[in-house]
Structure formats: structure tokens, C-alpha cells
C-alpha positions as CSV (number, residue, x, y, z in Angstrom):
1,X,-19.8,-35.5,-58.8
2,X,-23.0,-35.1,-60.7
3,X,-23.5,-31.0,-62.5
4,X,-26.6,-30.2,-63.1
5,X,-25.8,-27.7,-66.1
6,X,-28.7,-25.4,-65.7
7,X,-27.6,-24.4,-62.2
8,X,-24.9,-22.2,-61.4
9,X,-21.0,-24.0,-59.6
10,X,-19.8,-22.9,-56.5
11,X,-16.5,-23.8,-55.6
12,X,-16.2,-24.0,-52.0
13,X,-12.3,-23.9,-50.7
14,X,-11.5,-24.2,-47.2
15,X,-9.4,-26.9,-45.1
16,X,-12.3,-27.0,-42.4
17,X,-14.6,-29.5,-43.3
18,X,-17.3,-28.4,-41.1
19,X,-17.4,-25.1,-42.8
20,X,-17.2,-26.4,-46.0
21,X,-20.0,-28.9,-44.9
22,X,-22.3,-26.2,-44.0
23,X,-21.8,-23.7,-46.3
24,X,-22.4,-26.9,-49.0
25,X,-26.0,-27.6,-47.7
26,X,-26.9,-24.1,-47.7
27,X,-26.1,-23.5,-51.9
28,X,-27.6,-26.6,-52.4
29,X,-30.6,-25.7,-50.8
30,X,-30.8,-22.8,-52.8
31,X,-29.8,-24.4,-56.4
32,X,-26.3,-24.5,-57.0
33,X,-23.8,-27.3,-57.8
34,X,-21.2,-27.2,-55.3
35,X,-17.6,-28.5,-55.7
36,X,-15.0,-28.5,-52.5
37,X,-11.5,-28.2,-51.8
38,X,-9.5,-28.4,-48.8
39,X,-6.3,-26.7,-50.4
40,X,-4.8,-24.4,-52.5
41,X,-3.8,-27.1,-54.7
42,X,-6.6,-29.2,-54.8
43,X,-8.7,-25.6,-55.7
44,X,-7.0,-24.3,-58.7
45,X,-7.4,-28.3,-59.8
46,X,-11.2,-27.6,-59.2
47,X,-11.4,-23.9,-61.2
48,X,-9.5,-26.4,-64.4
49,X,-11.8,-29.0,-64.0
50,X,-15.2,-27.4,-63.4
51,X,-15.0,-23.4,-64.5
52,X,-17.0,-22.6,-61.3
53,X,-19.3,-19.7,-61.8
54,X,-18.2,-18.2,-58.4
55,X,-15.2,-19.2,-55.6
56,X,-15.8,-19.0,-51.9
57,X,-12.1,-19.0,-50.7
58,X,-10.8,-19.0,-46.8
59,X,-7.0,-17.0,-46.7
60,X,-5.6,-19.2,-44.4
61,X,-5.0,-22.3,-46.3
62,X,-2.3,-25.0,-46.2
63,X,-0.1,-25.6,-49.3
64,X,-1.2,-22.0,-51.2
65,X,-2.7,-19.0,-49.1
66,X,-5.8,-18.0,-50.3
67,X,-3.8,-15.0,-51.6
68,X,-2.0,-16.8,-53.7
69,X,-4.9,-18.3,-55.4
70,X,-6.7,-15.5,-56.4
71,X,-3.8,-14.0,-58.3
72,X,-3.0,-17.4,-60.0
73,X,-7.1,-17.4,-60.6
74,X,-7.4,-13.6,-62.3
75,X,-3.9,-13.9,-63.9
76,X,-6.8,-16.4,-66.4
77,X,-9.9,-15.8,-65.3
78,X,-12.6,-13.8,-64.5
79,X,-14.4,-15.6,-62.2
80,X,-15.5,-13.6,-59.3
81,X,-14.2,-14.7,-55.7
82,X,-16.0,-14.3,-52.2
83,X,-12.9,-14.4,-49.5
84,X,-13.4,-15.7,-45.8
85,X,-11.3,-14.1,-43.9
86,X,-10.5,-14.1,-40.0
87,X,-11.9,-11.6,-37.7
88,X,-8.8,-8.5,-37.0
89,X,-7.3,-8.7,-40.2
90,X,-7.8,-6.1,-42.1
91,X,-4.4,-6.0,-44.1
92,X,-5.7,-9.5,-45.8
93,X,-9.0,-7.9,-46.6
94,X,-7.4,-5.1,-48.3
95,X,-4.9,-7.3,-49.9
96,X,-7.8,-9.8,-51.4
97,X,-9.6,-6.7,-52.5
98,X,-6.6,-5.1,-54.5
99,X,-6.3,-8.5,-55.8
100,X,-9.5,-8.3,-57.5
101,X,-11.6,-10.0,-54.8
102,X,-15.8,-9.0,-55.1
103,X,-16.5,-9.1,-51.7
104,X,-15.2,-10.6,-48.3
105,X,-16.4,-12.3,-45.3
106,X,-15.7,-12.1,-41.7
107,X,-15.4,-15.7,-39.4
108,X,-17.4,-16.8,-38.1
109,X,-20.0,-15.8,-40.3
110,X,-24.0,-16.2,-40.9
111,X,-24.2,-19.2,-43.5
112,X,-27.2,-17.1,-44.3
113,X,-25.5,-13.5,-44.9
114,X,-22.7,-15.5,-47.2
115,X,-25.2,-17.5,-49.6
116,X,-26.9,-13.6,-49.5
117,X,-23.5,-12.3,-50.9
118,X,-23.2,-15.4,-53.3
119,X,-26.6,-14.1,-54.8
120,X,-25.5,-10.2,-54.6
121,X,-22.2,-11.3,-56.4
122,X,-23.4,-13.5,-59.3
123,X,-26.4,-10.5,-60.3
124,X,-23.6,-7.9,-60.5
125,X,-21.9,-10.5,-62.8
126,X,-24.7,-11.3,-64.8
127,X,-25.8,-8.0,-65.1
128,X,-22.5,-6.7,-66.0
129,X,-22.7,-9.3,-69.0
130,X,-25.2,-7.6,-70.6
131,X,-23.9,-5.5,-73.7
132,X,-24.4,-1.7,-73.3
133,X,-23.3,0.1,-76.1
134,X,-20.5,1.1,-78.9
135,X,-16.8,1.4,-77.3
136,X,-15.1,4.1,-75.6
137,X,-12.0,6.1,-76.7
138,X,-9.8,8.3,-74.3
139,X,-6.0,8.4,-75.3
140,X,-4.3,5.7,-76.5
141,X,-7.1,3.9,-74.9
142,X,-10.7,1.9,-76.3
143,X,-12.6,0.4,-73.2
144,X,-15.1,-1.9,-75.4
145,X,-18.3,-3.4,-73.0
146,X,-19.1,-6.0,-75.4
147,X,-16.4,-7.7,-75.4
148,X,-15.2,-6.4,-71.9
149,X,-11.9,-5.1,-73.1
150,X,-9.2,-2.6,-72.6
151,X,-6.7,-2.1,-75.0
152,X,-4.1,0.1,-75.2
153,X,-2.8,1.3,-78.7
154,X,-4.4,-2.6,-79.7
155,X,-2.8,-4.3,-76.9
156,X,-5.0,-5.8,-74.3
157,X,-4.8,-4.2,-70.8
158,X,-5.9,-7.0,-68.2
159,X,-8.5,-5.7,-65.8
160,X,-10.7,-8.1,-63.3
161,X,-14.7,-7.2,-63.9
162,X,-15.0,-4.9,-60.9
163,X,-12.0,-2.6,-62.4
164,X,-13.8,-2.8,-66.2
165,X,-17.1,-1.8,-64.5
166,X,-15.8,1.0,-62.4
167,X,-13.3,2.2,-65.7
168,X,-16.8,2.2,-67.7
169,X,-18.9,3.9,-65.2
170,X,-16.7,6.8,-65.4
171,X,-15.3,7.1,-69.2
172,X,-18.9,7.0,-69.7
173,X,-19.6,10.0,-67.8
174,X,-16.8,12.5,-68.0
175,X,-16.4,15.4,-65.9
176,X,-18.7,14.2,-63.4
177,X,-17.9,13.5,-59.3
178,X,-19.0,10.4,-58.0
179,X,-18.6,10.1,-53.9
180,X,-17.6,6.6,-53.1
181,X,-20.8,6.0,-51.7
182,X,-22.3,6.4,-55.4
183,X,-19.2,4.3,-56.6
184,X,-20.4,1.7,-54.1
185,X,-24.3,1.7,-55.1
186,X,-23.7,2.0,-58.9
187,X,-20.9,-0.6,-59.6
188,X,-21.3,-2.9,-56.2
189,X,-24.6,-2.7,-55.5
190,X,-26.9,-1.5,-52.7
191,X,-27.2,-5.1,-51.2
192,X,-23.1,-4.7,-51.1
193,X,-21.2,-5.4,-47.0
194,X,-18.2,-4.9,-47.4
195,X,-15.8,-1.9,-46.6
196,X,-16.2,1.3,-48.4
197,X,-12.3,1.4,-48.9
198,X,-12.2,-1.2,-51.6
199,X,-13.5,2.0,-54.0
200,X,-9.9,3.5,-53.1
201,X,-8.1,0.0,-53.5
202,X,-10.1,0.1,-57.2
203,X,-9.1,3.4,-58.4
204,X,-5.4,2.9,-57.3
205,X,-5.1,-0.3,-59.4
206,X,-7.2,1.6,-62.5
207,X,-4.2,4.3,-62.1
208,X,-1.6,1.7,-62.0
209,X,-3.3,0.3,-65.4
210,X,-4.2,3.6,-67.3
211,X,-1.9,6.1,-66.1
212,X,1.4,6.9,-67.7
213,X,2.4,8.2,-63.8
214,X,-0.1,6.9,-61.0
215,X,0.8,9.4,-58.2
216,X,-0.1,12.3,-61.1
217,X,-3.0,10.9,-62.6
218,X,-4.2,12.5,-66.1
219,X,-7.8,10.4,-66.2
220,X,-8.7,9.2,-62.9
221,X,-8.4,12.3,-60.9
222,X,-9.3,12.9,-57.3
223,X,-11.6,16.3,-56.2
224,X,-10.4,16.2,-53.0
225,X,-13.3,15.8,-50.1
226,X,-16.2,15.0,-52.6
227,X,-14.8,12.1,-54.7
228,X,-13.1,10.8,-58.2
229,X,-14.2,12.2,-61.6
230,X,-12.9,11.4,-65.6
231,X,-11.1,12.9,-67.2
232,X,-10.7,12.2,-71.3
């Protein structure tokens, strides 16, 4: 296929082609390059090949659940990932989210709502690109926003960007409560659909990462009925 390298890549996966056909004329109506895949194998192939800026990715795939592929995908990169995901299932949306997942989408779905979440997605990304000032220190700890690192006594802690934007909205401010609604509207966005829980998914993954005992957290700490607050 052809790439027009000023426009952003899409890689749509899903093993229905209607879906894929449809959600295909809709990003390139609006811009994008679009690559497809049917399977799991046939899209990690696709994120080697083309770095796509952004996945669309259905669970429910033959060969490799959608599952799978994200964690094979942010064990590399960072690229963020839209799931599709079948109406009832909650479990897999939680699952995709604590996977590092950006957002998710119910089927059947409005072709129009999803390419609104593609747009929603990739302005997070893009403005979460932008440098924003020297490094932080806490602990062993230096969360850097230039490079969009965490190390760890100079070894690199792996974190997906919703984890390094949510870890750098609140070392930057320490001491102060954020509700999850304000977790919500300053790292996802006010045009952001999805569930409110995937700010509790977030913060147990940050513990996992940060915290030298996760069920007694030293930095991430809970004030219980209001929110989360830092502490350095």
C-alpha cells in the first residue's frame, strides 16, 4: 500500500471485514493512512512493518486475542491502542485498560463516535509530546518529561504514556487531592467515553511500579471518599 507520510497510520485489526471496511472509509475520509489485519498475527506483522501512529484492535480475534496483542505491543512500544470490545463484557474492558489500553469501544459502535475517539486519542498523544519542564525526584525515583522516563536508582521503570502522564500530573503537584473526575479531565481529556474506573486500574499499576509494597502505598496514597494525592 501507498503512505502518504504527512498523514497519520491507523492500523485497523479485526477478522470482520465489513467492520474493517467501514471503519477504513471513515479514517480515510478524514486523512489518515490505514493498514488492516484480520489477525493477531498478521497485526503485530503490521505494527513491524508500518509503526502505526495509533491501533484500533477487536478482543476477539483468531490466532492471538486482542489481549495478547496489546501486551506483546507495550512490552516495545508506546503506541496507543483503541479496543473494540463486545457489548456485556466488562472483565475484557478492565483487562485491556490495565493493559495500558487509551480507550475502548462497545459493538456495535457509531463509525462516527470511534474516528471521534481516534482524534481524542492522538491530541492527548501529541500533546503529551510536548516537553514540559526539568525532571522530577521522589526517592529512589527521577520521572524525566522530556525524555518520558522513569528510572529507578538509573534503571528504567517501563510505564505505557497514560501511566507516565498520570505519575507526572501528580509528582508535579504534591500534597494535593485530585477526585477521579479531575484525574479524568486533566490526563484523558474532557472529550474522553470511557469508564471512570480505568483511573483506579491506572493507580494500581503506578503502585505495582513505584511502590516497595502496593497494598501500603508510600507515594500514591488514597484519601478515602475524595480521591488520590502524592506523596514525595
Amino acid at each position: 500500500m501507498t503512505i502518504n507520510p504527512t498523514s497519520k497510520t491507523i492500523l485497523v485489526v479485526d477478522d470482520e471485514t465489513t467492520i474493517r471496511e467501514v471503519v477504513r472509509r471513515y479514517l480515510e475520509r478524514d486523512g489518515f493512512n490505514v493498514v488492516e489485519a484480520a489477525d493477531g498475527y498478521a497485526a503485530l506483522d503490521a505494527v513491524k512493518d508500518y509503526s502505526p501512529d495509533l491501533i484500533i484492535l477487536d478482543l476477539m480475534l483468531p490466532g492471538i486475542d486482542g489481549l495478547s496483542i496489546a501486551r506483546q505491543i507495550h512490552s516495545q512500544h508506546r503506541t496507543p491502542i483503541i479496543m473494540l470490545t463486545a457489548k456485556g463484557e466488562p472483565s475484557d474492558r478492565v483487562r485491556g485498560l490495565d493493559l495500558g489500553a487509551d480507550d475502548y469501544v462497545v459493538k456495535p459502535f457509531s463509525p462516527q463516535e470511534l474516528i471521534s475517539r481516534v482524534f481524542a486519542v492522538l491530541r492527548r498523544v501529541d500533546q503529551a509530546a510536548l516537553p514540559v519542564g526539568q525532571p522530577l525526584l521522589f526517592g529512589p525515583f527521577k520521572l524525566d518529561p522530556n525524555t518520558r522516563l522513569l528510572t529507578k536508582a538509573g534503571a528504567d521503570v517501563p510505564l505505557t504514556a497514560k501511566e507516565f502522564e498520570l505519575l507526572w500530573l501528580f509528582a508535579s503537584h504534591p500534597g494535593r487531592v485530585f477526585s477521579r473526575s479531575q484525574l479524568l479531565e486533566r490526563v484523558w481529556g474532557s472529550d474522553y467515553y470511557g469508564d471512570p474506573t480505568t483511573v483506579t486500574v491506572h493507580i494500581r499499576r503506578l503502585r505495582q511500579k513505584v511502590e516497595t509494597d502496593a497494598s501500603k502505598p508510600h507515594y500514591l496514597r488514597t484519601v478515602w471518599g475524595v480521591g488520590y494525592k502524592f506523596e514525595g
